[in-house]
C-alpha positions in Angstrom: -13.5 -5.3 2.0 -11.0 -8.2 3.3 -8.3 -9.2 1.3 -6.7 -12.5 3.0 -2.5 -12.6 2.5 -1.0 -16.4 2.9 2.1 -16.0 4.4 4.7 -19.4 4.4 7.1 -19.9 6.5 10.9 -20.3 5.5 11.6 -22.7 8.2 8.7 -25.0 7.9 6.9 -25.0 4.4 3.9 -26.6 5.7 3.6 -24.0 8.4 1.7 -21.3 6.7 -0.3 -18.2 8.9 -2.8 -15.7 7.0 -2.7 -12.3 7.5 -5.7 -10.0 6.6 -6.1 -6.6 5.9 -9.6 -4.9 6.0 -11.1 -1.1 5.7 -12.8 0.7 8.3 -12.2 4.2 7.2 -16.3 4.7 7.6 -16.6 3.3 10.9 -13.3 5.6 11.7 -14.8 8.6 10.3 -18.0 7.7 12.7 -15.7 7.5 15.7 -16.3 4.0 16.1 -13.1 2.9 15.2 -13.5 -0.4 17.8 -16.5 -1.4 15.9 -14.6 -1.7 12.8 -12.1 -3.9 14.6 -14.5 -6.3 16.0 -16.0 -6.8 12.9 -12.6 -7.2 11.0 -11.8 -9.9 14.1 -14.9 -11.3 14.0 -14.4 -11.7 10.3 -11.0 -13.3 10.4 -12.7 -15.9 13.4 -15.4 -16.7 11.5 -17.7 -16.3 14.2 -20.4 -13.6 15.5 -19.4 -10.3 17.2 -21.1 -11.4 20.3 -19.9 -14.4 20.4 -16.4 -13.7 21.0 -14.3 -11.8 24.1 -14.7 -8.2 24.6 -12.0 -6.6 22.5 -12.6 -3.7 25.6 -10.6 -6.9 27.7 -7.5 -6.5 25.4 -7.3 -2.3 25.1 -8.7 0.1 26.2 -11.5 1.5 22.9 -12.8 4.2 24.1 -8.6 5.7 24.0 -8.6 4.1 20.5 -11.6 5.5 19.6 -10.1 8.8 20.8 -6.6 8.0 19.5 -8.7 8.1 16.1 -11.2 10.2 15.9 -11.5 12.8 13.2 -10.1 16.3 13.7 -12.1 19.2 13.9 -12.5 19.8 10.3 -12.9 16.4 9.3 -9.3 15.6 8.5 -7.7 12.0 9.7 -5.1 12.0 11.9 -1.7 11.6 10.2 0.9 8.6 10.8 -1.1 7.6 13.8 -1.2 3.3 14.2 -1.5 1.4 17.3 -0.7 -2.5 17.5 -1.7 -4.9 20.0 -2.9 -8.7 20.5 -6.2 -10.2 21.0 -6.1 -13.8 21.4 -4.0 -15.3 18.6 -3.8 -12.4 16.4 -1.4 -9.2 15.8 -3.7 -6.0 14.7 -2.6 -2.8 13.5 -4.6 0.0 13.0 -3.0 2.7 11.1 -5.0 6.7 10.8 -5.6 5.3 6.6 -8.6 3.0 8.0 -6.4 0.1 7.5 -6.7 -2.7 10.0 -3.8 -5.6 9.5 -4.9 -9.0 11.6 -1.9 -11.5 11.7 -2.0 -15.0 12.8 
């Protein structure tokens, strides 16, 4: 699911930026919490996973992975988000399975 937010600016009306939110909470619960973010990003670039830089150049997915990995007994982690930039976009991913993409 992607829901896409237009966001103008107050300084410049006919500067606008998108921001997008998407679920990954399956590929989370899977432990492949990096493949849910490369195909949100892949998603908001409009292009094919493959075809764009290894988000392994921008952090570091098997720690995010980690970082979000179910607990023993299947529960998420609990106020757990990380933030960080891969080419022209701000991405959040917080323990709920939401991932945030800014522009």
């Amino acid at each position: 699911m992607e829901i896409e937010i237009e966001n103008l600016s107050d300084d410049n009306p006919a500067e606008t930026s998108s921001t997008y939110v998407f679920d990954i909470e399956r590929e989370m619960a899977n432990g492949h919490t990096c493949a849910g973010l490369v195909r949100s990003l892949a998603s908001v670039m409009d292009t094919e996973p493959n075809r764009m830089q290894p988000l392994h150049a921008a952090v570091n997915c098997d720690a995010i992975d980690a970082l979000f990995r179910t607990r023993r007994y299947g529960d998420a982690r609990d106020n757990v988000s990380i933030t960080f930039h891969y080419d022209v976009y701000e991405v959040t991913v917080n323990a709920n399975g939401k991932v945030v993409v800014k522009e």
